[in-house]
C-alpha positions in Angstrom: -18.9 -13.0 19.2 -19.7 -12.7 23.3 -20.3 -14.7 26.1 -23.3 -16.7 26.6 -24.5 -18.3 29.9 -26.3 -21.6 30.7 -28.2 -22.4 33.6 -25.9 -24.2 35.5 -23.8 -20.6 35.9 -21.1 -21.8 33.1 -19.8 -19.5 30.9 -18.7 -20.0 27.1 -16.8 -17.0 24.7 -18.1 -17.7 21.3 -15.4 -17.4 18.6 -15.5 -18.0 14.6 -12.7 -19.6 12.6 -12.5 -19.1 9.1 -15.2 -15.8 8.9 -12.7 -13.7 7.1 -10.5 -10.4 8.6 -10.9 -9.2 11.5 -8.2 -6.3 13.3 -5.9 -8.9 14.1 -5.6 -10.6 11.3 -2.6 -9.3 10.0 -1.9 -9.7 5.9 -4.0 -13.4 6.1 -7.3 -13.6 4.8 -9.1 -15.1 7.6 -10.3 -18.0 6.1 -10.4 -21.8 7.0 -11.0 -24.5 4.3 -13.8 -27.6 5.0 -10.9 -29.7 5.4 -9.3 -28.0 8.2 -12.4 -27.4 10.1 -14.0 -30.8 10.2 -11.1 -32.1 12.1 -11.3 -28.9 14.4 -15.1 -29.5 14.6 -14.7 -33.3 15.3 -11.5 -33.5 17.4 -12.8 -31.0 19.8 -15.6 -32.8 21.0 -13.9 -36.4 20.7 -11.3 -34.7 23.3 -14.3 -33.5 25.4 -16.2 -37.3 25.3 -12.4 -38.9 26.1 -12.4 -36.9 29.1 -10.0 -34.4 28.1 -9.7 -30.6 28.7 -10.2 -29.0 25.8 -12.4 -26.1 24.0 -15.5 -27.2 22.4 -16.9 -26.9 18.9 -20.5 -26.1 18.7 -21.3 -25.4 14.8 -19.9 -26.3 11.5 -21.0 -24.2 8.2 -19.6 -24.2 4.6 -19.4 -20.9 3.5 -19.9 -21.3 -0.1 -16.8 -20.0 -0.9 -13.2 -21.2 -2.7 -9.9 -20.6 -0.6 -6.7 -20.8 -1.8 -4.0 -22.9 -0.2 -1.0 -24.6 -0.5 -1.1 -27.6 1.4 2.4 -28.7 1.2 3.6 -25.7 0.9 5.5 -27.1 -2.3 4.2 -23.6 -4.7 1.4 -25.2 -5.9 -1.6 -23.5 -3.7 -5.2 -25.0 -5.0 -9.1 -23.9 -4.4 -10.7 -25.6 -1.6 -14.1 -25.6 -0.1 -14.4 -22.5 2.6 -15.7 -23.3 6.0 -16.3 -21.2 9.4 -16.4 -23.6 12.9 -17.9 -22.1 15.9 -15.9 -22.8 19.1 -17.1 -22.1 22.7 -14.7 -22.4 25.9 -14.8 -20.4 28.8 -11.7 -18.2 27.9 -9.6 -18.2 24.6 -6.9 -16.2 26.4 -3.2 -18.0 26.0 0.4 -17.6 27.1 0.9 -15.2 24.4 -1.6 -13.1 25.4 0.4 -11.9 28.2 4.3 -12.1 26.1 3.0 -9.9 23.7 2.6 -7.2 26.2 5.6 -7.8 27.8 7.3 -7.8 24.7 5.9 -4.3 24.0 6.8 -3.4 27.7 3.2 -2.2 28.0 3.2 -3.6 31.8 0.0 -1.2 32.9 -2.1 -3.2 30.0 -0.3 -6.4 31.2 -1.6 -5.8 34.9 -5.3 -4.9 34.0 -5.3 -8.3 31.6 -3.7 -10.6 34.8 -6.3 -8.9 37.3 -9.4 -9.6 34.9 -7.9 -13.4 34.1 -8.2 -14.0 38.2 -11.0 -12.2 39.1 -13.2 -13.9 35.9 -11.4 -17.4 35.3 -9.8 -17.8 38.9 -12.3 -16.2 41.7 -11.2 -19.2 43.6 -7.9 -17.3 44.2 -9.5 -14.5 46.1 -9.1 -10.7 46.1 -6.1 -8.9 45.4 -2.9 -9.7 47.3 0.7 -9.6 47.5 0.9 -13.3 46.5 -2.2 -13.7 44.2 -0.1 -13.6 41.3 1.9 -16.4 42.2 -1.0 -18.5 43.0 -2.3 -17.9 39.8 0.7 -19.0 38.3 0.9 -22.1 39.8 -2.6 -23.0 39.2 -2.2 -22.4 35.6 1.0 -25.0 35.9 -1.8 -27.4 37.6 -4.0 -27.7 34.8 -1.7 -27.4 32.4 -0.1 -30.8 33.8 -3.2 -32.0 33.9 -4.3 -31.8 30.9 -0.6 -33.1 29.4 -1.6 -36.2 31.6 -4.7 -36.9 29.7 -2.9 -35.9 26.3 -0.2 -39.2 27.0 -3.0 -41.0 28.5 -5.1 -41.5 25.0 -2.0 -41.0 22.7 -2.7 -37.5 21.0 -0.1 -35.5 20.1 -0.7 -31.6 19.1 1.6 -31.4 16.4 2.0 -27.0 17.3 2.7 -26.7 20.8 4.3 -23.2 20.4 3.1 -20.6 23.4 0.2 -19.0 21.1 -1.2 -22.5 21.5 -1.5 -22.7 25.5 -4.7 -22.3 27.4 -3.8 -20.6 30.3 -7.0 -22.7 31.5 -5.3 -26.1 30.8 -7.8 -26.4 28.0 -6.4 -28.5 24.7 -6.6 -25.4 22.2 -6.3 -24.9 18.2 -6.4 -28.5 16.3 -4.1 -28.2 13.7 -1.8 -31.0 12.5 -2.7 -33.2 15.4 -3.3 -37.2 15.5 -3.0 -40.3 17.3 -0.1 -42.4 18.3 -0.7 -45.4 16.1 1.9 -47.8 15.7 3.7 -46.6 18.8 6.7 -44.6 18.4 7.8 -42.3 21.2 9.4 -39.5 18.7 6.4 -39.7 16.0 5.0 -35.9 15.4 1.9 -35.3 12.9 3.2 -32.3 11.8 5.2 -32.3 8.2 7.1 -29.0 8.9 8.1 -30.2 12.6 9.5 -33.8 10.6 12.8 -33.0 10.5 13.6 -31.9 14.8 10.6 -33.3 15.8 10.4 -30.9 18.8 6.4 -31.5 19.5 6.9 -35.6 19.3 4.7 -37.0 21.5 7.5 -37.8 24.1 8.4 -34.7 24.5 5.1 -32.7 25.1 5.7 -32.9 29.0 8.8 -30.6 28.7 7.8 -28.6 25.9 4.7 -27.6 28.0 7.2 -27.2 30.9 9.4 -24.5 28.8 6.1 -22.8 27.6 5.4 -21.9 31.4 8.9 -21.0 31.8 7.9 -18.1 29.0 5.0 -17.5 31.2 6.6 -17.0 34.2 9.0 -14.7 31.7 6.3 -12.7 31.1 4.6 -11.9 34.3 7.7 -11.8 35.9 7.7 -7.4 35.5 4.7 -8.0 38.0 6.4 -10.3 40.6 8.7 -8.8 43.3 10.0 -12.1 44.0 10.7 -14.7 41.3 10.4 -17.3 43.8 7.3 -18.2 43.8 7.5 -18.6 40.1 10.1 -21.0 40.8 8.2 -23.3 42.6 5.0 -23.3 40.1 7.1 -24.8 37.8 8.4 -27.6 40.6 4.9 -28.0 41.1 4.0 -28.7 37.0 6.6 -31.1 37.2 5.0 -32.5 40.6 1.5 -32.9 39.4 2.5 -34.1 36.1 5.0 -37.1 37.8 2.6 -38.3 40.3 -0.2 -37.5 37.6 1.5 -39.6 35.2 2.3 -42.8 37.2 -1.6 -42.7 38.6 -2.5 -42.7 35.4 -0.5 -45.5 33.6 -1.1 -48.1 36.9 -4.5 -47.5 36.1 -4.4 -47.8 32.2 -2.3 -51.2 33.1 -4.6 -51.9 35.6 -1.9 -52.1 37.8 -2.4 -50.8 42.1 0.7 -48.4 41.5 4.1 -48.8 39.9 6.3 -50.1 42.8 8.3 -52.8 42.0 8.3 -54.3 39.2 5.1 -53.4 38.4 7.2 -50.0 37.1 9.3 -52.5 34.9 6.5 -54.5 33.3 5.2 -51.1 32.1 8.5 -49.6 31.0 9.1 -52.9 29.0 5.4 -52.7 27.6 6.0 -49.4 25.8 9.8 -50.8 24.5 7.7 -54.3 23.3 5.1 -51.7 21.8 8.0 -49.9 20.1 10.1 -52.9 18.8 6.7 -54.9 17.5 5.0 -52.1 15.7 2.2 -52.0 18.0 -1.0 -49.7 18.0 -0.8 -47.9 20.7 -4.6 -47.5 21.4 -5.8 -50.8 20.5 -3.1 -52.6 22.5 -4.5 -51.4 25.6 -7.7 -51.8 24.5 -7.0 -55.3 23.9 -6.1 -55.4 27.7 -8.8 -53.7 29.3 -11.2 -56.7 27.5 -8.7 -59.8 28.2 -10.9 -61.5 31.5 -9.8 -65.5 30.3 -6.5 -65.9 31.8 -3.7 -65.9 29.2 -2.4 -69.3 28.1 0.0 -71.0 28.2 0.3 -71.5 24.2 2.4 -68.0 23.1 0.6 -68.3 20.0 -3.0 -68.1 21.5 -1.8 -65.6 23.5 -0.4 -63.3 21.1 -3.9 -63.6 19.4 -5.6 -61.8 22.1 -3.9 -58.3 20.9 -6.4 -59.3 18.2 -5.8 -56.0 15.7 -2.9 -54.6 16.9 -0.2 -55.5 15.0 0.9 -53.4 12.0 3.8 -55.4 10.9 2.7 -59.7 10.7 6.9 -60.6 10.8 7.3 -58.7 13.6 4.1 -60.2 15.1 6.2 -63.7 14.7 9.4 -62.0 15.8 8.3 -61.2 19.0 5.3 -63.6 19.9 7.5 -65.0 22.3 8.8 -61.8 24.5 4.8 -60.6 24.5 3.5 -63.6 25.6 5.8 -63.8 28.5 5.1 -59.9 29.0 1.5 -60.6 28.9 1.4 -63.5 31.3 3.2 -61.4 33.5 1.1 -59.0 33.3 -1.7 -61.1 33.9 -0.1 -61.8 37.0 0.1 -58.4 38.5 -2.6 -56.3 37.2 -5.5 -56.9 40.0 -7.2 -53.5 39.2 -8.8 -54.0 36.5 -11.8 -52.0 36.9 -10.4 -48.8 35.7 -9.5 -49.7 32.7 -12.2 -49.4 30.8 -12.2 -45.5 31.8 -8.7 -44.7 31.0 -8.9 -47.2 27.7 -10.4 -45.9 24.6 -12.1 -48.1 22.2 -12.1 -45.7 19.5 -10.4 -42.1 18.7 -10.2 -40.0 15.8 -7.7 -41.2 13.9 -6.8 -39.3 10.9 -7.5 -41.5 8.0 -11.1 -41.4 9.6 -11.5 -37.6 9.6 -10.2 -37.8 6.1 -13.0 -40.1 5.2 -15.5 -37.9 6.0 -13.6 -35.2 4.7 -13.8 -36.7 1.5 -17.5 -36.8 1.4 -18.3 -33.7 2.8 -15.8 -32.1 -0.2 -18.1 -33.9 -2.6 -21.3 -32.5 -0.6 -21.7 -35.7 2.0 -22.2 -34.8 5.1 -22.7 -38.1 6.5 -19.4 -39.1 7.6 -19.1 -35.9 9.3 -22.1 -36.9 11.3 -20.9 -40.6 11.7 -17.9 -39.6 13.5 -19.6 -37.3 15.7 -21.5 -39.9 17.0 -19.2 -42.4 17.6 -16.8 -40.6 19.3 -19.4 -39.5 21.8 -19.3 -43.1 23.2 -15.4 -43.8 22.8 -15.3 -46.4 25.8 -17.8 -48.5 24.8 -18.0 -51.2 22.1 -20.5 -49.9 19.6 -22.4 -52.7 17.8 -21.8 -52.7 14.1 -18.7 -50.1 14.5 -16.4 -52.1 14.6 -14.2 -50.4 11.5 -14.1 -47.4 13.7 -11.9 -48.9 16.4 -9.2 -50.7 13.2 -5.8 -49.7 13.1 -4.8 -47.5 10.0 -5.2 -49.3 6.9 -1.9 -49.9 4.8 -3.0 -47.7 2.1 -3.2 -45.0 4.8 0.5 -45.3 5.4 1.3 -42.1 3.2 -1.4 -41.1 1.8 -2.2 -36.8 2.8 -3.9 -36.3 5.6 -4.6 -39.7 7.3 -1.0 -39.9 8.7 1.0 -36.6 9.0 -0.5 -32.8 8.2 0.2 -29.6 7.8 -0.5 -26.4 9.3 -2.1 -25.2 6.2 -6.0 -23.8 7.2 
């Protein structure tokens, strides 16, 4: 729609999803059903109140409309409730932005759209020079670790991490089939049609991200007389996303740093995670809030992961190896104080966006505006919400929508 400006000298593109056609919309009919656009709607600005990079939603609309879709893609495409979502971030411009041009060999066009994207997003990087290019590129490898640092941090996985889908401002972008690690498996992806390779699992988003800057650098390359430079802006993603990492989980374990066997007790946390069907956000959550030391009795202390467990034999199973972790732990994590940033108490997990789906299909609203709400406070213990920060319920398992989704809009 434009640019608008706010006192503070920010700048936000405004851009509709779901109005219908426009010149690059190819044979689809622009469109985007109710379901599909309150999770965009509500996930963008849950990211935003985590502390995430990410493009915000600033309206939601029903248009009054029925679109067809096939959610399973399975040949059996129903009429849904239409719906347009307003987003706003400073640029909408991605990696494929500049490989389509590229591609095309169009490398006049390709120069015009790098000089605007420094001179508009990256002023910082000064007028034109022989090596402005290649500080451009490693900026954008910067934030782009950056914000895959925050992404593991709160256990959200994208689900469609293809190039098409990278800010070149490090900004979390199009919320498809996303979600939240719950029970915490390394290799879980909520995307149905990436089930099978499971190349976007939530493991694997650090490299992933690393080969989409690789295409990147492929693209720009025409531009660059020496490749070196590339070269080392992707050594410097994986820099900034190493040291970025290991910051982050000392201070999610509220550990000082990971020396020692400090970097044991947190590789043995995510295997105990693994092995007793732990939720991933509520585990930690759980440790941010433990001040009593934890006792002696294995029992007692296993209690204090109050609503984490997803599995009560394996809660018996392995009472024995987490109390021991968690006494361990007890004895090594004297930094507690950050915890309670890095520690969400509540995110959007998908069986709670379905929820309010569900009554918003039926003309409800409320949920909608429930979420909203609480996800604008995610670190703090909101009385009476309790039900917002529970695990997924067992008869979320395998229902549609509140574990794994498609890319169907």
């Amino acid at each position: 729609l434009g640019e608008v400006g706010t006192p503070a000298g920010a700048r936000g593109e405004l851009q509709l999803k779901g109005a219908g056609p426009t010149p690059y919309a190819r044979t689809a009919d622009g469109r985007a059903v109710l379901r599909s656009s309150v999770r965009e709607f509500l996930c963008s600005e849950a990211m935003h109140h985590l502390g995430v990079p990410t493009t915000r939603a600033l309206s939601l609309v029903t248009t009054g409309e029925r679109v067809l879709r096939d959610v399973f893609y399975d040949g059996r495409p129903e009429l849904e409730p239409g719906a347009v979502v307003c987003r706003v971030a400073p640029s909408f411009l991605r990696f494929g932005n500049y490989e389509i041009l590229t591609a095309r060999g169009d490398h006049a066009l390709l120069r015009r759209l790098l000089d605007f994207t420094i001179e508009r997003d990256f002023p910082e990087l000064g007028p034109a020079a022989p090596d402005r290019d290649a500080r451009w590129f490693a900026a954008v490898c910067e934030c782009t670790a950056t914000m895959l640092v925050h992404w593991m941090r709160v256990g959200f996985v994208h689900g469609v991490m293809n190039t098409d889908n990278m800010s070149v401002l490090g900004l979390t972008i199009d919320y498809g089939p996303y979600g939240w690690v719950e029970e915490f498996d390394p290799h879980w992806t909520p995307n149905t049609t990436d089930a099978a390779g499971r190349r976007y699992r939530y493991a694997n988003q650090p490299a992933i991200a690393q080969w989409n800057l690789e295409r990147l650098a492929d693209a720009v390359r025409p531009l660059v007389e020496d490749t070196a430079p590339l070269r080392a802006g992707l050594l410097r993603y994986v820099d900034v996303f190493n040291r970025g990492y290991a910051a982050m989980l000392a201070r999610k374990f509220g550990l000082p740093d990971l020396g020692g066997e400090r970097e044991a007790l947190a590789a043995s946390a995510f295997t105990l995670m693994q092995d007793a069907a732990l939720d991933f956000t509520n585990f930690f959550r759980a440790l941010t809030d433990l001040r009593a030391p934890v006792p002696d009795d294995d029992q007692a202390a296993v209690a204090l992961l109050g609503d984490a467990f997803y599995d009560e034999e394996k809660r018996v199973t392995y009472t024995a190896a987490l109390a021991d972790w968690l006494r361990r732990w007890d004895g090594l994590a004297t930094s507690r104080t950050a915890m309670a940033e890095e520690n969400p108490v509540y995110v959007l997990r998908n069986y709670l966006a379905q929820e309010a789906i569900d009554l918003a299909a039926g003309g409800d609203p409320s949920g909608v505006h429930t979420l909203l709400e609480v996800m604008r406070r995610p670190y703090t213990h909101q009385p009476g919400r309790a039900g917002y920060a529970a695990r997924r319920p067992d008869w979320a398992r395998d229902r549609a929508g509140c574990s794994m989704l498609s890319c169907s809009s």
